[in-house]
N, C-alpha and C positions, 0 to 999 in steps of 0.2 A: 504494500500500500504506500500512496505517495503522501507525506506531510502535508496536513492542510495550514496549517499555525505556525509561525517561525518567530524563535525570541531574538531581538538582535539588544545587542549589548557593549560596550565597550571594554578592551582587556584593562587590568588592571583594577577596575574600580568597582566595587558593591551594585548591586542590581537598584540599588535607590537611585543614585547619585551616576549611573552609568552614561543617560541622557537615550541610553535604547529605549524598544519599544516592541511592542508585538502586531507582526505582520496577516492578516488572516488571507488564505490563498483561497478564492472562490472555486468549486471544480463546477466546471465547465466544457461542454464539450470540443470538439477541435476547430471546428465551424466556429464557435462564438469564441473560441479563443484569437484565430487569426479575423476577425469582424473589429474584436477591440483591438486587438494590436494594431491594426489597418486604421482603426481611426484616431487613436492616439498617436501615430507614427505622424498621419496628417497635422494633427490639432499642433500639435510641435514646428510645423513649418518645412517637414519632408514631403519628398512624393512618392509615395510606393511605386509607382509604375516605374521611375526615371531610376529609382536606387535599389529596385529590388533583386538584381541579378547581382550587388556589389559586396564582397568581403570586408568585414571591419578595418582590416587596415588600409584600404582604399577609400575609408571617408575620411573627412578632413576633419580637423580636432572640434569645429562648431557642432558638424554634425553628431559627430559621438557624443559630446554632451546633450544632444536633442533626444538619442535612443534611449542615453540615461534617464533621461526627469521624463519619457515616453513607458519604460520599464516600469517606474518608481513609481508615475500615475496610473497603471493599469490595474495594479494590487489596491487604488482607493484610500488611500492613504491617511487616517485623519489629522489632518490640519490645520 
């Protein structure tokens, strides 16, 4: 079975004071997982159609930070 809850935490420091938090992973089928990805990848300022054949290290540093905070928003994050 795959983990639906992930505790994330900083090393070093007590789970109070850590500044983590817990992630919950909606399951979803494969369909609605590439639907949100797809529109997150957009909301970001990508284009799937133009980037979707490209390797990570073929995007240029703006873009990789756009996948990131496109990743970061799909899990819903409270904010």
């Amino acid at each position: 079975p795959e983990p639906t809850v992930f505790t994330v935490q900083q090393e070093g420091k007590p789970d109070a004071a850590s500044g983590g938090g817990t992630a919950n992973v909606p399951s979803l089928s494969r369909s609605e997982r590439y639907e949100r990805a797809r529109y997150w990848i957009e909301k970001v300022g990508l284009s799937v159609k133009k980037d979707e054949d490209k390797y990570p290290h073929q995007l240029s540093g703006g873009m990789r930070q756009r996948v990131a905070i496109a990743r970061t928003l799909i899990l819903e994050p409270r904010i």
